[in-house]
C-alpha positions, 0 to 999 in steps of 0.5 A: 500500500502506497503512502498516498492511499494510507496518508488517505485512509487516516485523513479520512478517520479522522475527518470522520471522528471529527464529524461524527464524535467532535473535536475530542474524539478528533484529538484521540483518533489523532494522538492513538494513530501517532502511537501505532505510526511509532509502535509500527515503526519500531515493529518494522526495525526502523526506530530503536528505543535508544533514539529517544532516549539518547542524549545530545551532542553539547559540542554543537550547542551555540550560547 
């Protein structure tokens, strides 16, 4: 499934909760598809828990 058809697909959920269940349900429709878009990326081996987690480099910093 192409990226077109899936970026579709979610912004029709959620055009739908927003419709049908107000702004509320727009913001978790929104926030619960977040979650499984990183829980999916970490399933595929795209993301390790260490990039969130790791800290910067200060070297690069401007005061």
């Amino acid at each position: 499934m192409s990226m077109a058809v899936v970026g579709m697909v979610a912004g029709m959920a959620l055009g739908f909760a927003g419709y049908f269940g107000g702004f509320g349900a727009f913001l978790l429709v929104a926030a619960l598809g977040a979650v499984g878009f990183v829980a999916g990326r970490f399933l595929d081996g795209d993301l390790e828990p260490g990039d969130f987690f790791r800290a910067r480099d200060r070297g690069d910093r401007r005061r």
